[in-house]
N, C-alpha and C positions, 0 to 999 in steps of 0.2 A: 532399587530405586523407590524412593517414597511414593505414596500415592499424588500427592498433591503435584511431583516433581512431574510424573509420569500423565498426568493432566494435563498441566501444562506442554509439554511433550505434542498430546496428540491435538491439542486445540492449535499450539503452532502448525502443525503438519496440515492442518483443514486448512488453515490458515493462507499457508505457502501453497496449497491444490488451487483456490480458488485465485489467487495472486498470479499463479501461470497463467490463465484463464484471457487476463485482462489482453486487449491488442491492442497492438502498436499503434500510437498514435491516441490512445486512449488512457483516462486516470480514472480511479476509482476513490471513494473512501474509507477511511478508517472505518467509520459505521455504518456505510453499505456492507463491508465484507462481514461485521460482525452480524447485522440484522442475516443476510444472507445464511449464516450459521445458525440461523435460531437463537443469538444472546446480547441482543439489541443493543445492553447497555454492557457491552465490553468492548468496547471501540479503543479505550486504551491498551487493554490486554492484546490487540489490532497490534497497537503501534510498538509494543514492547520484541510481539514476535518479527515485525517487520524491520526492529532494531539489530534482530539475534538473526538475521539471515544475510546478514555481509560476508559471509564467504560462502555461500552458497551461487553459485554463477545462474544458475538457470530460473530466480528469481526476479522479477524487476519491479523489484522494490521501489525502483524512481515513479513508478503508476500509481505510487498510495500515495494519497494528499489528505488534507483535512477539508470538511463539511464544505469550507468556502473555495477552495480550489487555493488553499495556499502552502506552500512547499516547507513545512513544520519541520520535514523529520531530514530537512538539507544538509544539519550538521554533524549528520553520522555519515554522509559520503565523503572520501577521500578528497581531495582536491577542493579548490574556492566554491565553484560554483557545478559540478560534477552534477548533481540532481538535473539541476536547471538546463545543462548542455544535452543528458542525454533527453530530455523530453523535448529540446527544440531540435535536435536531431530527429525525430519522428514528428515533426509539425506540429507543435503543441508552443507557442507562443505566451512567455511568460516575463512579465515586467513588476518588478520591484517585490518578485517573491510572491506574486500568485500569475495562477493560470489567467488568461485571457478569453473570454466565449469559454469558461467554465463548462457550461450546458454543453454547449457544440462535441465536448472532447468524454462527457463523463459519462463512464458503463456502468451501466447496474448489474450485481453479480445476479443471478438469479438461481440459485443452490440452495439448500439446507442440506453439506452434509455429514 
């Protein structure tokens, strides 16, 4: 495995540790999880990994949003509105593809690791 592949690798895996983390009922950001990491300005490298964990089951991926509380990364889950169902399944109220009381629902990781 290349280094860089192998990078990439483990930054996903921190990635997916601090992703389990989040509770139900609760969202997070793309760049809290990365500040949380120590790499503030990888909030993309965030959403790439968060892209690459769809068959992963014990992820909930539906908890990562972007900065505003809006549901960016909805078109990698299966079905129309899939994102959107499971976070109002856990009381997270969301209208025209952002969260609603944003503040009320969002966790800060608080890790570096």
């Amino acid at each position: 495995m290349k280094t860089k592949e192998r990078e990439n690798n483990n930054f996903f895996e921190r990635v997916y540790e601090i992703a389990r983390l989040i509770p139900e009922g609760k969202v997070t950001s793309y760049g809290a999880i990365a500040k949380a990491l120590g790499a503030a300005r990888s909030a993309r490298m965030v959403g790439w990994a968060m892209n690459a964990c769809h068959n992963l089951d014990d992820i909930p991926a539906h908890r990562v949003v972007n900065r505003k509380g809006l549901l960016t990364g909805k078109h990698h889950f299966d079905g129309t509105n899939l994102m959107q169902q499971l976070l109002e399944n856990e009381g997270v109220k969301v209208i025209d593809n952002q969260i609603i009381d944003f503040e009320k629902h969002f966790w800060e990781p608080k890790m570096n690791l």
